[in-house]
C-alpha positions in Angstrom: 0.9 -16.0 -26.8 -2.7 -16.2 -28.5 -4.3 -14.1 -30.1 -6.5 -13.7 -26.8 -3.6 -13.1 -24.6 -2.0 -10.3 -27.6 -5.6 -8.5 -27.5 -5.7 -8.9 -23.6 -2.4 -7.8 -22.8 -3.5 -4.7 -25.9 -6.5 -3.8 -24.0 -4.3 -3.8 -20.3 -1.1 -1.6 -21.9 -3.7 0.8 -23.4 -5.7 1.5 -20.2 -2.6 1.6 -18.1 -1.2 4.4 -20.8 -4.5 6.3 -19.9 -4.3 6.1 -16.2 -0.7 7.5 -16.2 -2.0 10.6 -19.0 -5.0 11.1 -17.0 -3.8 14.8 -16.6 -3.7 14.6 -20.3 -6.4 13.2 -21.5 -8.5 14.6 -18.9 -10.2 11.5 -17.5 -10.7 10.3 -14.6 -8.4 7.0 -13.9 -10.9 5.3 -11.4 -13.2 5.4 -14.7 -10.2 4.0 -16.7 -9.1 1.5 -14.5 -13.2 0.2 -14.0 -13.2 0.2 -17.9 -9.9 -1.6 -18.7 -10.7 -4.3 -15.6 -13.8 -5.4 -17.3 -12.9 -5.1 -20.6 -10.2 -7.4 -19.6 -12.6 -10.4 -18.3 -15.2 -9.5 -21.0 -12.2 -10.8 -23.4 -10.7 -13.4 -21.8 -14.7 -15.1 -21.3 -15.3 -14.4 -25.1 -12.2 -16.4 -26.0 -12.8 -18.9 -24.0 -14.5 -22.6 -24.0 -16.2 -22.8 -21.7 -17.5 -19.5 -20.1 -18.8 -21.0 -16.9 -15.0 -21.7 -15.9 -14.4 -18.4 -16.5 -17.5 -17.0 -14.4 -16.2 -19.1 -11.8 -12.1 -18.1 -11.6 -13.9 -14.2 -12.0 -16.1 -15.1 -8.8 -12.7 -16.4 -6.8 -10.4 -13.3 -7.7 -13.1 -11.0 -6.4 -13.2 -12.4 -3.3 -9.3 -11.7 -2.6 -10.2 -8.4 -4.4 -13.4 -7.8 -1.8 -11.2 -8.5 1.0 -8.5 -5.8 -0.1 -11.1 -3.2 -0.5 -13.0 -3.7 2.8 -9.9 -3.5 4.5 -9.1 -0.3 2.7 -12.9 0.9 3.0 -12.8 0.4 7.0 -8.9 1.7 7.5 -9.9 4.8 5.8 -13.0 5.4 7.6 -11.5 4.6 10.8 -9.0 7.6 9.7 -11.9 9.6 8.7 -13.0 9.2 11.5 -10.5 10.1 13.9 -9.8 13.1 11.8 -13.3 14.2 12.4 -12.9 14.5 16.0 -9.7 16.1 15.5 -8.1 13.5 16.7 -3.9 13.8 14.5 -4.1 17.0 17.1 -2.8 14.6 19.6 0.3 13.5 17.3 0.8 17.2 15.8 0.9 18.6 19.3 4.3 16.6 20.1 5.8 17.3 17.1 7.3 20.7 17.8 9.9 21.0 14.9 8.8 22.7 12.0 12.8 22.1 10.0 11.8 20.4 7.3 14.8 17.7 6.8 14.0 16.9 10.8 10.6 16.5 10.2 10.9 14.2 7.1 13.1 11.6 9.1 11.0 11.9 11.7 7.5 10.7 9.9 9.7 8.0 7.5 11.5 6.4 10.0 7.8 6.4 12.1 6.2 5.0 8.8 9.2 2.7 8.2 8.5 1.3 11.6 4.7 1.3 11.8 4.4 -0.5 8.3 6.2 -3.5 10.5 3.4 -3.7 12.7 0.2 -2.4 11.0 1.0 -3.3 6.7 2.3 -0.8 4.1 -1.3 0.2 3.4 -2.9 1.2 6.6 0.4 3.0 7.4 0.4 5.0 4.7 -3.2 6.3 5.3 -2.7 7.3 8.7 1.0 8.8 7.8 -0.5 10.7 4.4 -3.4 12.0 6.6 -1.0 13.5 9.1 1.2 14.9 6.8 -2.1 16.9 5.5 -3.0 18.0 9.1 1.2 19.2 9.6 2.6 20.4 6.2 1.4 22.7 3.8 1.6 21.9 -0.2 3.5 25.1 -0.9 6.3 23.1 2.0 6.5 20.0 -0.2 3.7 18.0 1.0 3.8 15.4 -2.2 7.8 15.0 -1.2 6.9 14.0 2.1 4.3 11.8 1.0 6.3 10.0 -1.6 9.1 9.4 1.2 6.0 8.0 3.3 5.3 5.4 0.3 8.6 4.4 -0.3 9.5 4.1 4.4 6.3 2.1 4.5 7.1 -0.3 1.4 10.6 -0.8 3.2 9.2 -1.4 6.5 6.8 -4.0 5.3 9.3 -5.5 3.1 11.0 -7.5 6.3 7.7 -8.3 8.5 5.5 -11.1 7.9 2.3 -8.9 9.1 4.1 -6.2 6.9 3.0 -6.8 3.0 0.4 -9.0 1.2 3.3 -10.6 -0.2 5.1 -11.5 3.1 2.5 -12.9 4.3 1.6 -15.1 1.3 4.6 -16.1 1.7 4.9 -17.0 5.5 1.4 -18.9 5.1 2.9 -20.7 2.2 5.3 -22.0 4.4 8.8 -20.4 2.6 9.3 -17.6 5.3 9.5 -17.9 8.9 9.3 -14.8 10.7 12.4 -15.0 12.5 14.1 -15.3 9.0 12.6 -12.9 6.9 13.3 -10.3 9.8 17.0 -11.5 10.5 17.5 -11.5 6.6 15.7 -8.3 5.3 15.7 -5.6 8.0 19.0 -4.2 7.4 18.1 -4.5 3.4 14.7 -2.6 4.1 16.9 0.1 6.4 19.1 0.8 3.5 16.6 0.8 0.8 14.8 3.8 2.8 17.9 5.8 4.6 19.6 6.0 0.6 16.1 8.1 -0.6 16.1 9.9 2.5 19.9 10.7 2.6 20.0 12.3 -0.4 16.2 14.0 -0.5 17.2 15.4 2.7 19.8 17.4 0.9 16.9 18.9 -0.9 15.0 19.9 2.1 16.3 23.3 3.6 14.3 25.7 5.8 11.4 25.3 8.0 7.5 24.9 7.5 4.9 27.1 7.6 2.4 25.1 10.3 -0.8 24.7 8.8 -3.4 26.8 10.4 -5.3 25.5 13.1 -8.1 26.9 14.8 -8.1 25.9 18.4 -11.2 27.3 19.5 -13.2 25.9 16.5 -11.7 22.2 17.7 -13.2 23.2 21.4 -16.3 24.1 19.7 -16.3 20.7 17.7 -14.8 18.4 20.1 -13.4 18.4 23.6 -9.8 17.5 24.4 -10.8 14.2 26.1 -13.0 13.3 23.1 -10.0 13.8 20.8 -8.0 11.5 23.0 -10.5 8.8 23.3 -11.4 8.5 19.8 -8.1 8.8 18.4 -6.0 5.7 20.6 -9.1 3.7 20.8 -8.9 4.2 16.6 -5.4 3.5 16.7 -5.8 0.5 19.0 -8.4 -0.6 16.5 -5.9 -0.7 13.5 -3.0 -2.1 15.8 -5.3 -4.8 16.6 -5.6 -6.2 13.3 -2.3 -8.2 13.1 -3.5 -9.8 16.2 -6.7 -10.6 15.2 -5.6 -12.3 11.8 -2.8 -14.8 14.0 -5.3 -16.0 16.6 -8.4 -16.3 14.3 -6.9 -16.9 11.1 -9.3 -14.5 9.7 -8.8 -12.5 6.7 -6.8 -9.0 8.0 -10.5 -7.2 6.6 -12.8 -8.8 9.2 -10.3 -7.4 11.9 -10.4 -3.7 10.6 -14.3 -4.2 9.7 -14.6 -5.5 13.7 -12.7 -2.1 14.5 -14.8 0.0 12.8 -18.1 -1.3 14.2 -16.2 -1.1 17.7 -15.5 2.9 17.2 -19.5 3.4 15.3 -20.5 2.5 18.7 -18.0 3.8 20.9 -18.7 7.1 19.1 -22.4 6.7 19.2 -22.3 6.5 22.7 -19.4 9.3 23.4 -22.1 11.5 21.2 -25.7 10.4 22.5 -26.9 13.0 24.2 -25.9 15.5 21.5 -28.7 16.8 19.0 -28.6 14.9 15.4 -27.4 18.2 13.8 -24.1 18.6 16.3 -24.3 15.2 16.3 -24.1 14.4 13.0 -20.3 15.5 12.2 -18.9 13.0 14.8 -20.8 10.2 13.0 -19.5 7.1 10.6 -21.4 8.8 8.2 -19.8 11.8 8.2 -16.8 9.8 7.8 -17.9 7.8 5.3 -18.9 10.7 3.6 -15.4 12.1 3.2 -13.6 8.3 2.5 -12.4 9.0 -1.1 -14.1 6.5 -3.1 -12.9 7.3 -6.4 -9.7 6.4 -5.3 -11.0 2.6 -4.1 -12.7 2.4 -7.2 -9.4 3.0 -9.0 -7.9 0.2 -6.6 -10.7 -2.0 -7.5 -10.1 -1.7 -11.6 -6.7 -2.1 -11.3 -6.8 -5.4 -9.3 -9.6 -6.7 -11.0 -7.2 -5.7 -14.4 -4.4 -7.3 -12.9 -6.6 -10.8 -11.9 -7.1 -11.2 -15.0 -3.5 -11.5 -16.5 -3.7 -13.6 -13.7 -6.3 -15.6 -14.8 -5.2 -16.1 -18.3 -1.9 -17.3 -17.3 0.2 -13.8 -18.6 2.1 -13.1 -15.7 3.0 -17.0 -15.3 3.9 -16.9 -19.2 6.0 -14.0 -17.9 7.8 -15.7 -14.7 8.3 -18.7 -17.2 10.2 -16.4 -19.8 12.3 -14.6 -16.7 13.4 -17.9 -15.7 14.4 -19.1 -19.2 16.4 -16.3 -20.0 18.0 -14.6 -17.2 18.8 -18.0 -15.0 20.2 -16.2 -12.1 18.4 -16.3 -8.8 18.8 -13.1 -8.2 18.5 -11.3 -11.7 15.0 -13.0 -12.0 13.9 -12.1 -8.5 15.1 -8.3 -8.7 13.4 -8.4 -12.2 10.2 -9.9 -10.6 10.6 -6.9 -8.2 10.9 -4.1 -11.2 8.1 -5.6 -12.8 5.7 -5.5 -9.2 6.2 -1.3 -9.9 3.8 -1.6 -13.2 1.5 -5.0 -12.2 0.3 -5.9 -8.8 3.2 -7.8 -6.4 0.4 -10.0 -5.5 0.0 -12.1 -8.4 3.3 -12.1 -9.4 4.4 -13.8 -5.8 1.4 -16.2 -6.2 2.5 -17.4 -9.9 6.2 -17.6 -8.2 4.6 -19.2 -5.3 3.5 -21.8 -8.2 6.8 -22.0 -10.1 9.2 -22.7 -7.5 8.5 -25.9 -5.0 9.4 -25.9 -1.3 11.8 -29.1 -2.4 13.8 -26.8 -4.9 13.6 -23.9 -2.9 13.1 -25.3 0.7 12.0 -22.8 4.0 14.0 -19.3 4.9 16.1 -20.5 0.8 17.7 -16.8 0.0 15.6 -17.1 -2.7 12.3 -16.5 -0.8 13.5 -14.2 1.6 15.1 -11.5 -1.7 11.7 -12.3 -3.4 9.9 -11.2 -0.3 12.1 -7.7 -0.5 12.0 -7.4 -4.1 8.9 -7.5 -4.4 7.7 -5.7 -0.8 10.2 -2.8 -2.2 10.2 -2.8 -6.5 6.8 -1.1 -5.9 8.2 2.2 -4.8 9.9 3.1 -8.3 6.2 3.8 -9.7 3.4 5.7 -7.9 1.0 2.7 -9.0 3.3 0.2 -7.8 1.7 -0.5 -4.7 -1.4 0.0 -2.4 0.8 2.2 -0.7 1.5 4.5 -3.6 -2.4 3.9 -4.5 -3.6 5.2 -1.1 -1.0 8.3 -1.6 -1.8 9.1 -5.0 -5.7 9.4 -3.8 -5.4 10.9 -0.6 -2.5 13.5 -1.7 -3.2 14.0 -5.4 -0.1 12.8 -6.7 0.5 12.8 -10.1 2.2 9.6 -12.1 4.5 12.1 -13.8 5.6 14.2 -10.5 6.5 11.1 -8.9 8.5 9.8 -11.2 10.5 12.6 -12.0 11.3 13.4 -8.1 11.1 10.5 -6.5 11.4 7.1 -8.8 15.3 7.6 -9.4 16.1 7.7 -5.6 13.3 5.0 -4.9 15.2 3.2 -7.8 18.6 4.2 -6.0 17.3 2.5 -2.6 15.6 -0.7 -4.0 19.1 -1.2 -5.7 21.5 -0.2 -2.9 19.1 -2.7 -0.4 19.5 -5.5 -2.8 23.4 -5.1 -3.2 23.1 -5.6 0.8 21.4 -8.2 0.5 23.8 -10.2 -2.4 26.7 -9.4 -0.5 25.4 -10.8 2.9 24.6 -13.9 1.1 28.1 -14.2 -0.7 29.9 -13.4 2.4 27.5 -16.0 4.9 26.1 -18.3 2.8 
């Protein structure tokens, strides 16, 4: 490494040290993150050559980077939204068991599955917001949320609609979806049930419900209101997938299409309403409540990460995996740990470069453990994902909690998955 790379990588390890002490050192991480992300490009363009090339790659990584957060911008105010009319009533109304280890395999296995259709990021929005609406924080909300992070990881682990990564990967041509879902669902099953087989131990006694009151929702919306907004939201997100495989849009301009579907399906529900009552059941509103401190946290992290990218750092770093551990699989489960501390994205990008099609041809083992790795590593850190992003800023989680309660049995899972996935291999080729 150069002596740009050593004060880049510096500059990266010491931001990342403040976002996990932000309890500590009492600031903010968003404002970390934003500071680290540009301090990173502000040295990789004073080291370089010729700046211009550098303005230019900056220009290209934030146009992936725009696309995440648009899609996280509309998915939460579509949430926001629905949440506004009261809408998780409809959901919280047919879950009558308050028993707390029923109720936890209950919203995994539905976040597990979900994260399938929808991605791990969108899933764990609407999940997190639900478990807010159902479970107090005195019943182990952040437990429930952490198990929400780790079911949706799993579930997108196996889908090629599922995970960024998965679905770099099927447009890349390695995956098929028939063979990343013959391959990795039973994988992604065991990397959630272990977590949840052993946390459910830990969960004894019921809930308290959260207090509700009904004639305050009758005052602020009307039960057919509730059920409008909240399927025609929900058909909105489910949409997405769909969207991206017949236009071959970006997944954002689906969930941006959504959202401008619901501002005017709401604006009509609401029209003849005054603009004070009116005002509450409004985009703004919603927008109002989207926590943006948390997307500007996504937005210095990715924009920190892009430029290790950039720089050629995390390829440096595939390069040295490959040249010392040699085994498929002990470079791709590494690759995996490493997605807990630096975005998967990049990482299966400078893989994506590495490894040709001709050594590693379509559905090669090697392609379909990188796409669970990698889908799944993430879980072991609170930062690890957009997942664990979206549940750290909707929930409050704190680095620290999360990895003393969950990151051993998230750990425990990724392994236990991967063993399946080995031994499948050494048994059927």
């Amino acid at each position: 490494m150069n002596s740009m790379e050593w004060t880049l990588s510096l500059v990266f390890v010491i931001g990342y040290l403040a976002i996990i002490f932000e309890n500590k050192i009492r600031v903010n991480k968003a404002s970390t993150a934003l500071v680290t992300g540009v301090l990173c490009w502000t040295i990789h363009i004073l080291f370089a050559k010729e700046p211009s090339v550098v303005s230019d790659s900056l220009m290209e990584q934030m146009s992936e980077i725009a696309g995440i957060l648009f899609f996280l911008l509309g998915a939460m105010t579509i949430v926001e939204l629905i949440d506004a009319h009261d809408g998780f009533e409809v959901i919280l109304e047919k879950i009558k068991t308050l028993n707390k280890k029923r109720l936890l395999w209950i919203i995994t296995l539905i976040s597990f599955l979900l994260s399938s259709v929808l991605d791990n990021l969108t899933t764990t929005i609407v999940m997190v917001s639900l478990i807010r609406k159902l479970i107090n924080i005195k019943d182990g909300r952040l437990f429930y949320a952490g198990m929400v992070v780790i079911a949706a990881n799993a579930g997108g682990a196996w889908s090629p609609i599922g995970d960024v990564t998965t679905t770099m990967l099927w447009i890349g041509g390695q995956i098929t979806p028939i063979g990343i879902i013959t391959s990795a669902f039973i994988p992604s099953l065991v990397c959630l049930l272990v977590p949840l087989f052993v946390l459910g131990k830990f969960m004894k006694g019921e809930i308290k419900p959260v207090e509700s009151n009904r004639e305050e929702y009758e005052k602020r919306s009307t039960p057919l209101e509730r059920k409008a907004v909240f399927f025609i939201g929900l058909f909105c997100i489910l949409s997405v997938p769909v969207f991206k495989t017949y236009t071959h849009l970006p997944p954002f301009m689906g969930m941006l299409l959504g959202l401008g579907v619901m501002w005017i399906i709401t604006e009509l529900i609401h029209h003849e309403k005054d603009e004070i009552d009116k005002d509450r059941f409004s985009v703004n509103y919603a927008l109002r409540k989207v926590d943006t401190p948390s997307i500007l946290f996504f937005l210095g992290i990715l924009i920190s990460i892009s430029a290790l990218q950039a720089t050629g750092i995390l390829k440096n770093l595939a390069d040295w995996l490959t040249d010392n551990l040699k085994n498929e699989s002990a470079i791709v489960m590494s690759i995996g740990l490493i997605s807990s501390i630096v975005d998967n994205v990049p990482l299966v990008a400078a893989t994506q470069g590495m490894y040709s099609l001709n050594q590693y041809p379509t559905d090669h083992y090697f392609w379909h453990f990188l796409a669970y790795c990698t889908g799944t590593g993430g879980s072991a850190l609170i930062i690890g994902s957009a997942a664990g992003v979206a549940a750290m800023g909707l929930v409050k989680i704190n680095f620290f909690w999360y990895l003393k309660k969950i990151t051993l049995w998230a750990l425990m899972g990724y392994v236990a998955g991967a063993i399946v996935f080995i031994g499948v291999k050494s048994i059927f080729g």
